[in-house]
PDB file with SEQRES, HELIX, SHEET and CRYST1 records, atoms N, CA, C and O in Angstrom:
SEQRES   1 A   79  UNK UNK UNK UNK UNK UNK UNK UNK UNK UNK UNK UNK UNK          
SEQRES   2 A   79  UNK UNK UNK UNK UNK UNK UNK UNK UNK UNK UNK UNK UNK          
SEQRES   3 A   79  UNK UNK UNK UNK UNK UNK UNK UNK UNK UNK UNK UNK UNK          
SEQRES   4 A   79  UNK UNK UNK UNK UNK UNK UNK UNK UNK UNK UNK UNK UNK          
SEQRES   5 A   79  UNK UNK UNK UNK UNK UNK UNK UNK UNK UNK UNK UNK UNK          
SEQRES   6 A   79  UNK UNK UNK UNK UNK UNK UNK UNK UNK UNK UNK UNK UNK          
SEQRES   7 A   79  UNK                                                          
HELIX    1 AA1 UNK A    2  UNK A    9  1                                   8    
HELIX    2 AA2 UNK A   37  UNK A   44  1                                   8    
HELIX    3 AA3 UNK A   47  UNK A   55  1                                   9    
HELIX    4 AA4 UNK A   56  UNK A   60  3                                   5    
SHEET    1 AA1 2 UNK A  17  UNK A  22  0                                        
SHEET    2 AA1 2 UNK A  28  UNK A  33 -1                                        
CRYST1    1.000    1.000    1.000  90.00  90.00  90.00 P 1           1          
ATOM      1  N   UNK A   1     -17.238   3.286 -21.300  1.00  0.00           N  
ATOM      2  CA  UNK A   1     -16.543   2.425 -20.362  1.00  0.00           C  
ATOM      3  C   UNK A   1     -16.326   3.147 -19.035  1.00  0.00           C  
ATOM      4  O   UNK A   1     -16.456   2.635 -17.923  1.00  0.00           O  
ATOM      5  N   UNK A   2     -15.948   4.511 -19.325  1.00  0.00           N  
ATOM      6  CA  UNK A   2     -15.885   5.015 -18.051  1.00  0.00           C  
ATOM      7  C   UNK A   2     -16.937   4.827 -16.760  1.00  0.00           C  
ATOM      8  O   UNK A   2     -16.824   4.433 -15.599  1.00  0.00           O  
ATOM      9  N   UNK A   3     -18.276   5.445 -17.803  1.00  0.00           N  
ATOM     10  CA  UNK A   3     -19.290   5.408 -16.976  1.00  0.00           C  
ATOM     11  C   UNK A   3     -19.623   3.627 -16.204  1.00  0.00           C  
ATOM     12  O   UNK A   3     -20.161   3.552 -15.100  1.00  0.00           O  
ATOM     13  N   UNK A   4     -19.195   2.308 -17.012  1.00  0.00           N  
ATOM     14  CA  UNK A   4     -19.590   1.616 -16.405  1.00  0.00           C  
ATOM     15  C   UNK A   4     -18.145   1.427 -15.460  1.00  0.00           C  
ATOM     16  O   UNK A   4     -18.590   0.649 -14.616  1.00  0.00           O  
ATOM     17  N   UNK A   5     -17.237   1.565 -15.217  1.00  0.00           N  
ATOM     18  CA  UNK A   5     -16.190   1.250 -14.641  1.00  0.00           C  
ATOM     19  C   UNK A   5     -16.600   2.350 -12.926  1.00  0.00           C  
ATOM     20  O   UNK A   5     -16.047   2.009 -11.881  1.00  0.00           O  
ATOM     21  N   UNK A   6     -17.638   3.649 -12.944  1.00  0.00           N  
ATOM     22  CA  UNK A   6     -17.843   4.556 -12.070  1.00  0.00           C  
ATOM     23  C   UNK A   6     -19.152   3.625 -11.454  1.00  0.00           C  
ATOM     24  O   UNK A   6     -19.165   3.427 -10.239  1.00  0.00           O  
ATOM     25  N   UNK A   7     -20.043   3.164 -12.143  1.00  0.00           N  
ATOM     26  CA  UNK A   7     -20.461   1.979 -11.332  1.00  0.00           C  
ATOM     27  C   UNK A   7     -20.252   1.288 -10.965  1.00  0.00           C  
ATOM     28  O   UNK A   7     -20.710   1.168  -9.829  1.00  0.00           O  
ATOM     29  N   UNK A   8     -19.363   0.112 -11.501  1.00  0.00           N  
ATOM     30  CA  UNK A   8     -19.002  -1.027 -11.095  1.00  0.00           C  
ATOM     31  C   UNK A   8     -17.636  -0.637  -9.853  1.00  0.00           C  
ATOM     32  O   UNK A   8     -17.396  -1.507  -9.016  1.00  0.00           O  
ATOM     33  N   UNK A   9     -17.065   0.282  -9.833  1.00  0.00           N  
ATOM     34  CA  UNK A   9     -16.103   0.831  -8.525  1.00  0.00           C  
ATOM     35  C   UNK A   9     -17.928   0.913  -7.278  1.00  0.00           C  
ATOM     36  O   UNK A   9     -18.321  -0.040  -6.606  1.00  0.00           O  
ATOM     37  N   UNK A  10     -18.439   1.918  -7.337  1.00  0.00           N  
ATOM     38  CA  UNK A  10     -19.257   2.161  -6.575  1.00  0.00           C  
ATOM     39  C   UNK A  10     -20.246   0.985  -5.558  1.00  0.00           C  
ATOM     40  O   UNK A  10     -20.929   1.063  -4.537  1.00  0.00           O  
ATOM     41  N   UNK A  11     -19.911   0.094  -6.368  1.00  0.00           N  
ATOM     42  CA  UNK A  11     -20.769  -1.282  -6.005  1.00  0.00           C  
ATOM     43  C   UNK A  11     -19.950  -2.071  -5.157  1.00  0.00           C  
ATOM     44  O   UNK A  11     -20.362  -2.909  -4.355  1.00  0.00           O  
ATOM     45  N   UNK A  12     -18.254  -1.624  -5.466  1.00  0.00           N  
ATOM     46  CA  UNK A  12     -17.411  -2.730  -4.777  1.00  0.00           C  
ATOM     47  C   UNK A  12     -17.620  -2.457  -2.884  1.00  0.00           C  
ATOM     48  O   UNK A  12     -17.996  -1.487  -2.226  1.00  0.00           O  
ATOM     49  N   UNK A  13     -17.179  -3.787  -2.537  1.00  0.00           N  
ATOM     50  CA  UNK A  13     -16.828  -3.252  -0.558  1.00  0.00           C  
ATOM     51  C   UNK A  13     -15.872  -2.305  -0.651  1.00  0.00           C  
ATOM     52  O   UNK A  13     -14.961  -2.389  -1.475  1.00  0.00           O  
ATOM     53  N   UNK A  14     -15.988  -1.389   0.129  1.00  0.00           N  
ATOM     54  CA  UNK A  14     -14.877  -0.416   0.667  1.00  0.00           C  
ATOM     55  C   UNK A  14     -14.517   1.057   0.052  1.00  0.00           C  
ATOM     56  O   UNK A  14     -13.856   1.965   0.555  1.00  0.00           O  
ATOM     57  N   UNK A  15     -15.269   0.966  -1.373  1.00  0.00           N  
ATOM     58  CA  UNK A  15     -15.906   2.205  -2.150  1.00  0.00           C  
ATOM     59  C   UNK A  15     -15.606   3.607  -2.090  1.00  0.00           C  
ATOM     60  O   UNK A  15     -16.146   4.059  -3.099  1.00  0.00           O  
ATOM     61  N   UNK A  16     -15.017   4.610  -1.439  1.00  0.00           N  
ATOM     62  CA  UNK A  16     -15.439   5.679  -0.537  1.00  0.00           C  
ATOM     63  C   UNK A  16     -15.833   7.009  -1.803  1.00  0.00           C  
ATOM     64  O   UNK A  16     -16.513   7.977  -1.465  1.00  0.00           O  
ATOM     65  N   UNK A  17     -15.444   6.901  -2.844  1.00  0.00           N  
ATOM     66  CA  UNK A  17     -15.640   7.895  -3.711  1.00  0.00           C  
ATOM     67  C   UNK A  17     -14.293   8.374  -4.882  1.00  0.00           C  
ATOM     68  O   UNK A  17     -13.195   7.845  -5.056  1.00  0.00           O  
ATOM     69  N   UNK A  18     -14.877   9.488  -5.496  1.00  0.00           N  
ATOM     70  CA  UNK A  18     -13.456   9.535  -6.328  1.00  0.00           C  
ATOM     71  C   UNK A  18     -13.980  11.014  -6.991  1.00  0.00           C  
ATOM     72  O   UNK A  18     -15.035  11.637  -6.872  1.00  0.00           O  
ATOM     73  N   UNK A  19     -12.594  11.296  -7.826  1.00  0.00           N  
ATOM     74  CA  UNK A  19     -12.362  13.221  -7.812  1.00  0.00           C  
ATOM     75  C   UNK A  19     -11.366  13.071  -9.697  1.00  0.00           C  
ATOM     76  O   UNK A  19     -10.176  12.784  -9.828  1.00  0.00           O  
ATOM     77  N   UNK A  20     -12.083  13.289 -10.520  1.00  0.00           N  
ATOM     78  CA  UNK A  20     -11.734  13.413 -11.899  1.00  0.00           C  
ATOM     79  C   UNK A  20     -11.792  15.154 -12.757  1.00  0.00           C  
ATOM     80  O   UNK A  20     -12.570  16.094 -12.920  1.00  0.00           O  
ATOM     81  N   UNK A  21     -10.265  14.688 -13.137  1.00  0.00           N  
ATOM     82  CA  UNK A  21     -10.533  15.855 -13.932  1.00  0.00           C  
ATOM     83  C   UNK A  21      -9.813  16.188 -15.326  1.00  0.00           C  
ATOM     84  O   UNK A  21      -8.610  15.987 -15.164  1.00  0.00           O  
ATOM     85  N   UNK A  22     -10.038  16.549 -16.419  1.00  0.00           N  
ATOM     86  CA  UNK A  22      -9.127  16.484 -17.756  1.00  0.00           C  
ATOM     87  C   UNK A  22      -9.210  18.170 -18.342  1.00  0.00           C  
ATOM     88  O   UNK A  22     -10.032  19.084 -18.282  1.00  0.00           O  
ATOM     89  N   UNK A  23      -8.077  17.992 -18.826  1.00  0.00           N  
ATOM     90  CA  UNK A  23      -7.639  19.545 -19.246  1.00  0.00           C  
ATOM     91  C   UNK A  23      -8.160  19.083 -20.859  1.00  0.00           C  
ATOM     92  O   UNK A  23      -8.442  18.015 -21.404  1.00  0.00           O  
ATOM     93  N   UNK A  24      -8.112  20.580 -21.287  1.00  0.00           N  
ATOM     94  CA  UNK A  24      -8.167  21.033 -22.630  1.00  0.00           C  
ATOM     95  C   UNK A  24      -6.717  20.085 -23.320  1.00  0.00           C  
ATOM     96  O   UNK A  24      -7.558  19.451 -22.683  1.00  0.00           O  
ATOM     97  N   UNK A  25      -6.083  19.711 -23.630  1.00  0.00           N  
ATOM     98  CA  UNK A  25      -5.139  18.820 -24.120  1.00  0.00           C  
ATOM     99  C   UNK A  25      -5.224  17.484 -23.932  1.00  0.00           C  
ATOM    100  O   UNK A  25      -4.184  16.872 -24.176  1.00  0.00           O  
ATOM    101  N   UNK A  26      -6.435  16.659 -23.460  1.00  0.00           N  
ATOM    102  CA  UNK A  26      -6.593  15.495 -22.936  1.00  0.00           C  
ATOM    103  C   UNK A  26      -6.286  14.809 -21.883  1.00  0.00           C  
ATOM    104  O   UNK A  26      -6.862  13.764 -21.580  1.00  0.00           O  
ATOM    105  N   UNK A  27      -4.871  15.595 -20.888  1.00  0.00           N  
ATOM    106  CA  UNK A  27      -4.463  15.120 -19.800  1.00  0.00           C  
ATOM    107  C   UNK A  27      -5.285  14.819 -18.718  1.00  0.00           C  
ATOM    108  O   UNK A  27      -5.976  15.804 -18.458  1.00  0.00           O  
ATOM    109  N   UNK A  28      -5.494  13.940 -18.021  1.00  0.00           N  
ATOM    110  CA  UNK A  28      -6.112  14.048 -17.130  1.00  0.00           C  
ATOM    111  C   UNK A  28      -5.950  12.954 -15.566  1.00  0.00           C  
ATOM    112  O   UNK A  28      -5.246  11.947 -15.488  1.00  0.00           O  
ATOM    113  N   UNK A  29      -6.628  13.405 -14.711  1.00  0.00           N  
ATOM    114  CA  UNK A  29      -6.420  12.565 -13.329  1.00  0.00           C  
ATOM    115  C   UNK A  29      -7.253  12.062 -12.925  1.00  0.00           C  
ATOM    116  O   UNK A  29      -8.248  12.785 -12.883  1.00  0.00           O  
ATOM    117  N   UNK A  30      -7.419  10.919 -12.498  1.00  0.00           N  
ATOM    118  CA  UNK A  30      -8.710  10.361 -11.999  1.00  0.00           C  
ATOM    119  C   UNK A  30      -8.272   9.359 -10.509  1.00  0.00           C  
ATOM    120  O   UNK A  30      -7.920   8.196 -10.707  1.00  0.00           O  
ATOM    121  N   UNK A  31      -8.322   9.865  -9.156  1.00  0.00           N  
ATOM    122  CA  UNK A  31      -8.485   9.526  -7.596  1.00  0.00           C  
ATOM    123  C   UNK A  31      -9.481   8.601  -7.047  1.00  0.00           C  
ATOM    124  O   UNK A  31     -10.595   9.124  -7.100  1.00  0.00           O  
ATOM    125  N   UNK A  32      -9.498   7.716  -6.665  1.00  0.00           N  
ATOM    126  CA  UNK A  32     -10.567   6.750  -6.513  1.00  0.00           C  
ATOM    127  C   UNK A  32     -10.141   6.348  -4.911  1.00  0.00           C  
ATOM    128  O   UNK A  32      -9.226   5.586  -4.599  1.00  0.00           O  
ATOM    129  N   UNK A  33     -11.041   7.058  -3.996  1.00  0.00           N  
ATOM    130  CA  UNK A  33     -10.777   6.343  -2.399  1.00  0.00           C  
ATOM    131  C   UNK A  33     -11.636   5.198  -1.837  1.00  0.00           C  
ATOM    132  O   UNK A  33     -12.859   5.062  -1.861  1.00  0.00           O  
ATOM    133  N   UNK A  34     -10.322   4.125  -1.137  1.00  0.00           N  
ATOM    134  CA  UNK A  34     -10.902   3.284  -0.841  1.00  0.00           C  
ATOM    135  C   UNK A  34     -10.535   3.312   0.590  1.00  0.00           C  
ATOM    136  O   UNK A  34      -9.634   4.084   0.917  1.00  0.00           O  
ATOM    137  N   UNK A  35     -11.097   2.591   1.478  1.00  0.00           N  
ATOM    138  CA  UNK A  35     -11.361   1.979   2.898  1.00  0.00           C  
ATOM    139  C   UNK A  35      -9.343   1.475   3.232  1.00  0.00           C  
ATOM    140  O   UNK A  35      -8.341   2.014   3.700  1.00  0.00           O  
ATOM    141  N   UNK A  36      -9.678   0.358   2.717  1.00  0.00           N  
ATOM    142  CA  UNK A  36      -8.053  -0.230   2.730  1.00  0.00           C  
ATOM    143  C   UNK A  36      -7.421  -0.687   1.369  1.00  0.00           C  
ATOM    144  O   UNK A  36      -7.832  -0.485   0.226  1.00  0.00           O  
ATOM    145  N   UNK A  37      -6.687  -1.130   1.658  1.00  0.00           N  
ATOM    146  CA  UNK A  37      -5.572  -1.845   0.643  1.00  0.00           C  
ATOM    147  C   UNK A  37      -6.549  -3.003   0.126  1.00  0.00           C  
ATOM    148  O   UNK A  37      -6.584  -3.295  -1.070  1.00  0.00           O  
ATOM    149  N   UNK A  38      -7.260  -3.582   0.985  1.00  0.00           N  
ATOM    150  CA  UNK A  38      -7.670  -5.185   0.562  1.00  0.00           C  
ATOM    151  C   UNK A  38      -8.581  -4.301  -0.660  1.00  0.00           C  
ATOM    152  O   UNK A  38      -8.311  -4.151  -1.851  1.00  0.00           O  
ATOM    153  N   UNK A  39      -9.773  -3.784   0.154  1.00  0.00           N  
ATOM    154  CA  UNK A  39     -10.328  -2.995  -1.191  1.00  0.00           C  
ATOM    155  C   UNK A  39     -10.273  -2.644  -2.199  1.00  0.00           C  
ATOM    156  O   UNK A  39     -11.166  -2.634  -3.046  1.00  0.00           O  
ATOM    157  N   UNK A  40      -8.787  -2.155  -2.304  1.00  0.00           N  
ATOM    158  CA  UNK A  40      -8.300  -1.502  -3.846  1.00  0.00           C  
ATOM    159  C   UNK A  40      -7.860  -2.435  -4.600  1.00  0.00           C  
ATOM    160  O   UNK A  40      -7.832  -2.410  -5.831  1.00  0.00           O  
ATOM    161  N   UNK A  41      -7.339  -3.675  -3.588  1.00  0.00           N  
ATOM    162  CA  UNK A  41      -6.990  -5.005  -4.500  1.00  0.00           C  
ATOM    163  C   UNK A  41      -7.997  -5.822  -5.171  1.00  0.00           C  
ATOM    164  O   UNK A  41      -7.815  -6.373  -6.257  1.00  0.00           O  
ATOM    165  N   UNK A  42      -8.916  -5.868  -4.575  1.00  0.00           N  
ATOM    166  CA  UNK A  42     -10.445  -6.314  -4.526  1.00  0.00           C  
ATOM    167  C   UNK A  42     -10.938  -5.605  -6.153  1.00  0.00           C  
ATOM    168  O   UNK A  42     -11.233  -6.396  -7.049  1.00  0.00           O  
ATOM    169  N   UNK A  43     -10.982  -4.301  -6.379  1.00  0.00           N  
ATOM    170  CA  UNK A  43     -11.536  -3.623  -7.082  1.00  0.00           C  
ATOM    171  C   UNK A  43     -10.587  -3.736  -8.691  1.00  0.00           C  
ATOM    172  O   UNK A  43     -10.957  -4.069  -9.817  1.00  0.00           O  
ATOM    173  N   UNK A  44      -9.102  -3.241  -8.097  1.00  0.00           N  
ATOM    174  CA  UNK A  44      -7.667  -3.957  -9.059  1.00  0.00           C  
ATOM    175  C   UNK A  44      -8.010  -5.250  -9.861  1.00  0.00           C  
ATOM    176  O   UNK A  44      -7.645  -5.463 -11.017  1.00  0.00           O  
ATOM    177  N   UNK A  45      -8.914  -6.251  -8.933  1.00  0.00           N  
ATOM    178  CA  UNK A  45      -8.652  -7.612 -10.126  1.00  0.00           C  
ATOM    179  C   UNK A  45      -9.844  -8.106 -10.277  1.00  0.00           C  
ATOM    180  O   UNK A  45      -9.854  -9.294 -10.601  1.00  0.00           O  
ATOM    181  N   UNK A  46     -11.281  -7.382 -10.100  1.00  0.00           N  
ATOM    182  CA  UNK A  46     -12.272  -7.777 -10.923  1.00  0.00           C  
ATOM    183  C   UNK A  46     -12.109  -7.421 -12.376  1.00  0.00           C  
ATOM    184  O   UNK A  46     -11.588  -6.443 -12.912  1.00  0.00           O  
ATOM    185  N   UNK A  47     -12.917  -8.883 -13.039  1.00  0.00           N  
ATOM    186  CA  UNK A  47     -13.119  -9.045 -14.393  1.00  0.00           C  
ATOM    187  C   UNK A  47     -13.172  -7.304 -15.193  1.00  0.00           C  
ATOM    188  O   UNK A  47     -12.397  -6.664 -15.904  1.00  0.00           O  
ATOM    189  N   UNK A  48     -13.906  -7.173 -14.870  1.00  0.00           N  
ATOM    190  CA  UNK A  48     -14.699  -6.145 -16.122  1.00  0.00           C  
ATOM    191  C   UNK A  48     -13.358  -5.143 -15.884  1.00  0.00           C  
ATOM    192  O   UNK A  48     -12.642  -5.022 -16.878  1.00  0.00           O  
ATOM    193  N   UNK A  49     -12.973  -4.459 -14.745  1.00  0.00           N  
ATOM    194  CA  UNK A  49     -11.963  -3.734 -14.621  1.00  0.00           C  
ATOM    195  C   UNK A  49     -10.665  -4.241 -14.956  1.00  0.00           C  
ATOM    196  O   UNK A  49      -9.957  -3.242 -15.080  1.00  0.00           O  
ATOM    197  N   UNK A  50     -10.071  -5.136 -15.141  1.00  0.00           N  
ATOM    198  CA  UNK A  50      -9.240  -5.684 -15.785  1.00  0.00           C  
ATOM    199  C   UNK A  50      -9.221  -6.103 -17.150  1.00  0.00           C  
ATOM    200  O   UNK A  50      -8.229  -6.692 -17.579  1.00  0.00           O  
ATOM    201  N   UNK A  51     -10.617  -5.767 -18.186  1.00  0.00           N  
ATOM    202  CA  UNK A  51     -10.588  -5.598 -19.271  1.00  0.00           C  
ATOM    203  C   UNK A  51     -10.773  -4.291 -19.963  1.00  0.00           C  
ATOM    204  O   UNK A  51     -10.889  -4.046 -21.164  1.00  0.00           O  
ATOM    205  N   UNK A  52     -10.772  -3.441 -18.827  1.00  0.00           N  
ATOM    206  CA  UNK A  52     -11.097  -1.783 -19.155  1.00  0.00           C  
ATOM    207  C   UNK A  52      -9.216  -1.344 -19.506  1.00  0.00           C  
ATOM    208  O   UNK A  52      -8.668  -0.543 -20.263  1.00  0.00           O  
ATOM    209  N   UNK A  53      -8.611  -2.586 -18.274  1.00  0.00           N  
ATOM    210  CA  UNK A  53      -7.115  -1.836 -18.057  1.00  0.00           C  
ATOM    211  C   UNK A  53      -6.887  -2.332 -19.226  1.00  0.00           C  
ATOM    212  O   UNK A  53      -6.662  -1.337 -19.915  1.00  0.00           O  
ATOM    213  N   UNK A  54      -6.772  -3.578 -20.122  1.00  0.00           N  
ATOM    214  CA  UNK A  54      -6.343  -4.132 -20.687  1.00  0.00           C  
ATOM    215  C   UNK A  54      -6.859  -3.306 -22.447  1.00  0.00           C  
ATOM    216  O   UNK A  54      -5.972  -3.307 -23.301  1.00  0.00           O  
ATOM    217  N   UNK A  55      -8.323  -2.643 -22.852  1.00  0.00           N  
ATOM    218  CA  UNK A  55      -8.199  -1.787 -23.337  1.00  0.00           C  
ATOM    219  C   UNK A  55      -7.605  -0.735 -23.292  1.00  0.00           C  
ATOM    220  O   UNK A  55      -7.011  -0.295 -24.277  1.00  0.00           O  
ATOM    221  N   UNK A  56      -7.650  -0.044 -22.000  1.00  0.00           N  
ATOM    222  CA  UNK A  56      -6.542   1.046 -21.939  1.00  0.00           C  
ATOM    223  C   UNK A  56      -5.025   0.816 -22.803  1.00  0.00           C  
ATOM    224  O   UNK A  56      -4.478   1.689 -23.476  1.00  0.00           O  
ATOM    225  N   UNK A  57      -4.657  -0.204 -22.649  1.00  0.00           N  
ATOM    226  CA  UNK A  57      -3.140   0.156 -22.765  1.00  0.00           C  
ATOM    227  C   UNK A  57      -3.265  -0.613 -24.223  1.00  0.00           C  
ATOM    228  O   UNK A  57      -2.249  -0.483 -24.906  1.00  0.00           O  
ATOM    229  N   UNK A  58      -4.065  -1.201 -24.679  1.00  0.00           N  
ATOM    230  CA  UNK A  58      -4.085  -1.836 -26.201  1.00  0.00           C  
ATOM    231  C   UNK A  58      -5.066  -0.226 -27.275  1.00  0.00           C  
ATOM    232  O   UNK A  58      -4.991  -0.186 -28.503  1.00  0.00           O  
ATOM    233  N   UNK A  59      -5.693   0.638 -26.626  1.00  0.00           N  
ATOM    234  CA  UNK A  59      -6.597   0.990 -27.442  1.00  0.00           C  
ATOM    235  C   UNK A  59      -6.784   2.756 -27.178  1.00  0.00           C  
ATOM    236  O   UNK A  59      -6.743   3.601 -28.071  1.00  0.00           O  
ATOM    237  N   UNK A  60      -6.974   2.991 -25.849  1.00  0.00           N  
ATOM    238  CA  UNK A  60      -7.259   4.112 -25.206  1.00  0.00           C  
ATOM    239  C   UNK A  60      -6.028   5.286 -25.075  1.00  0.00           C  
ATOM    240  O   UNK A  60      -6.130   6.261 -25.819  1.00  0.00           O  
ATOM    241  N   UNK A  61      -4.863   5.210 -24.142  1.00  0.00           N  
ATOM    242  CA  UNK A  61      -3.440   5.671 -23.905  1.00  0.00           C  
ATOM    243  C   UNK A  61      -2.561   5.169 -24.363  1.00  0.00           C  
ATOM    244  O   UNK A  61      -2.363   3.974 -24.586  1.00  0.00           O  
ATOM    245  N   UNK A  62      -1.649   6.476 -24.635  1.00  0.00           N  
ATOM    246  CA  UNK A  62      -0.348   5.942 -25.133  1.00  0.00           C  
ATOM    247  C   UNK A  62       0.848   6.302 -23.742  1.00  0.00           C  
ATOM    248  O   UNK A  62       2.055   6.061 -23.751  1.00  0.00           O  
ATOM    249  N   UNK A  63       0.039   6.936 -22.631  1.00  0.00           N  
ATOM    250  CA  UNK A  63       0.867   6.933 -21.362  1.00  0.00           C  
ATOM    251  C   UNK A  63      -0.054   6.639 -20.283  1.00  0.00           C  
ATOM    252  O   UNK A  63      -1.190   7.094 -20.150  1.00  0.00           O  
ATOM    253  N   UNK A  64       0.458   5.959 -19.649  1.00  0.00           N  
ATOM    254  CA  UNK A  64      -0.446   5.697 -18.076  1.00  0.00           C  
ATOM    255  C   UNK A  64       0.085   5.096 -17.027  1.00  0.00           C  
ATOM    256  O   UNK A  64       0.679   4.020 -17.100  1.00  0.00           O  
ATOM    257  N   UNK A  65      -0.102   5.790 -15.913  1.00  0.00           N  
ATOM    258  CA  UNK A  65       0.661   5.781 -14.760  1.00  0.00           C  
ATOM    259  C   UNK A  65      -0.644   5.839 -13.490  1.00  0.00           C  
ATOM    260  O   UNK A  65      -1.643   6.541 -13.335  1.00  0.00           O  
ATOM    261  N   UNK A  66       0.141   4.427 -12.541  1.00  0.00           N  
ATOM    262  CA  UNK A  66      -1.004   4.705 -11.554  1.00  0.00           C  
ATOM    263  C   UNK A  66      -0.227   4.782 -10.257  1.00  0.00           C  
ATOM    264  O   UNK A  66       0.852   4.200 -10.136  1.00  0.00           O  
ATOM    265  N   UNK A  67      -0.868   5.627  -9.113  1.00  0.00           N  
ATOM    266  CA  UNK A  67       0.255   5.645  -7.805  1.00  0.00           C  
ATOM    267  C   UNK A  67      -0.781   4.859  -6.869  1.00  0.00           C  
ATOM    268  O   UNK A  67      -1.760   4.434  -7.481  1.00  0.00           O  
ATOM    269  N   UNK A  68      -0.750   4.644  -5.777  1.00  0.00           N  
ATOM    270  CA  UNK A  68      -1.004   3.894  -4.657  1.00  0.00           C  
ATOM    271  C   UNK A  68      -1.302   4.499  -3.644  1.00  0.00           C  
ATOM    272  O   UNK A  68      -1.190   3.556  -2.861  1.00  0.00           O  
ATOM    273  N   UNK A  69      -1.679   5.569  -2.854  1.00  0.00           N  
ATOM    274  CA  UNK A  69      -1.147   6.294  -1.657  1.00  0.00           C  
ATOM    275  C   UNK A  69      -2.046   6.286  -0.771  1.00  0.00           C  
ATOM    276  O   UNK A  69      -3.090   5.726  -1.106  1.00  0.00           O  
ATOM    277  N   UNK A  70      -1.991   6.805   0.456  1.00  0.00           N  
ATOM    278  CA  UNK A  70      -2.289   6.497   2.210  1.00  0.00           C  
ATOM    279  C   UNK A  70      -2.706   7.696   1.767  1.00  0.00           C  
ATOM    280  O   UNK A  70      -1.928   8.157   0.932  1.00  0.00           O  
ATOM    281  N   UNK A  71      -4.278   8.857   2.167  1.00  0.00           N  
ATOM    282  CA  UNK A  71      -4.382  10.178   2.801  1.00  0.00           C  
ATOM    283  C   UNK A  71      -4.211   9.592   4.561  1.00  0.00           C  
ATOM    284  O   UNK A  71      -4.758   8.691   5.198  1.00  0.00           O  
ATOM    285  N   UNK A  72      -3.233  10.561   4.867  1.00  0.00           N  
ATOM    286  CA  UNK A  72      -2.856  10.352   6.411  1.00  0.00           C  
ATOM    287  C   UNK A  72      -4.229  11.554   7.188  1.00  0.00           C  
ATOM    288  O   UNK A  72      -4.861  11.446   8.239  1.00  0.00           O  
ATOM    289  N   UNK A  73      -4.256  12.617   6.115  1.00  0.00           N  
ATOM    290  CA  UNK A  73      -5.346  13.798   6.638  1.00  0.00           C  
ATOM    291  C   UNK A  73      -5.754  14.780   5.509  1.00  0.00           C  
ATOM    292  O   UNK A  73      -4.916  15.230   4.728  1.00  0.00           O  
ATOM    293  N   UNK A  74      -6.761  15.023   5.464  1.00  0.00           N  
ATOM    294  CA  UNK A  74      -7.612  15.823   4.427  1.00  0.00           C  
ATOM    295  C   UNK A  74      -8.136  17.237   4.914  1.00  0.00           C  
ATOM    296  O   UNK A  74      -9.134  17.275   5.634  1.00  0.00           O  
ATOM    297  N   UNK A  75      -7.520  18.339   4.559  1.00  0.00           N  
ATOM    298  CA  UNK A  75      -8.940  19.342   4.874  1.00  0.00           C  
ATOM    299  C   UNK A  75      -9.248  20.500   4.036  1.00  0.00           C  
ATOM    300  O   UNK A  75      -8.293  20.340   3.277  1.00  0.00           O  
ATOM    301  N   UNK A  76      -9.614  21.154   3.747  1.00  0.00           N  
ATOM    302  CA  UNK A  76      -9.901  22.437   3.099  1.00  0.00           C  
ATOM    303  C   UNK A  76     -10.704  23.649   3.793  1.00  0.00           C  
ATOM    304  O   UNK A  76     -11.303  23.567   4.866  1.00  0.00           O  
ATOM    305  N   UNK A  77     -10.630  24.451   3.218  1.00  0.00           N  
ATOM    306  CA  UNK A  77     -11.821  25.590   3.407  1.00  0.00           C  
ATOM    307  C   UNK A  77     -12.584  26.115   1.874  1.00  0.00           C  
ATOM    308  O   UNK A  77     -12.163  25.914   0.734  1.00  0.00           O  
ATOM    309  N   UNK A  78     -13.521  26.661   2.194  1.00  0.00           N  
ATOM    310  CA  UNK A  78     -14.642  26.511   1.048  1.00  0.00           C  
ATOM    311  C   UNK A  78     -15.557  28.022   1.823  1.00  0.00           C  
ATOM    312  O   UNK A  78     -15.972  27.928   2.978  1.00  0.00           O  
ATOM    313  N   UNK A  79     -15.763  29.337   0.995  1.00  0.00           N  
ATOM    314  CA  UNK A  79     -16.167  30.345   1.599  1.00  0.00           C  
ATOM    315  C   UNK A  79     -17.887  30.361   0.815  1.00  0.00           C  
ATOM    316  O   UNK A  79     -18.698  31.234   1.125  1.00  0.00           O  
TER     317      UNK A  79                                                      
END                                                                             
């Protein structure tokens, strides 16, 4: 499911990419950037992704938490 949920994000308008990662204990984070708000709403209430959420919380996790947030600015260094 994952893998089709990393396509079916990739296909949507406004798309920009995303940054996953899971520890040795199963925890894990998964970042998905979009363009705007309409986008993420857009992506929020297609079909197939709304039966991925709907496994999630019947089948997959027993905790899950999602946040919302603005990057105002991004940068790093990399040697």
């Amino acid at each position: 499911m994952a893998d089709r949920m990393f396509e079916l994000a990739q296909s949507m308008p406004g798309y920009l990419g995303f940054e996953s990662v899971r520890g040795a204990d199963g925890f894990g984070i998964t970042v998905s950037y979009w363009t705007n708000e309409e986008a993420v709403n857009h992506w929020q209430q297609h079909a197939e992704h709304l039966n991925a959420q709907r496994l999630g919380r019947e089948q997959w996790y027993e905790k899950f938490e999602l946040r919302v947030c603005r990057v105002e600015r991004a940068y790093g260094f990399e040697r």
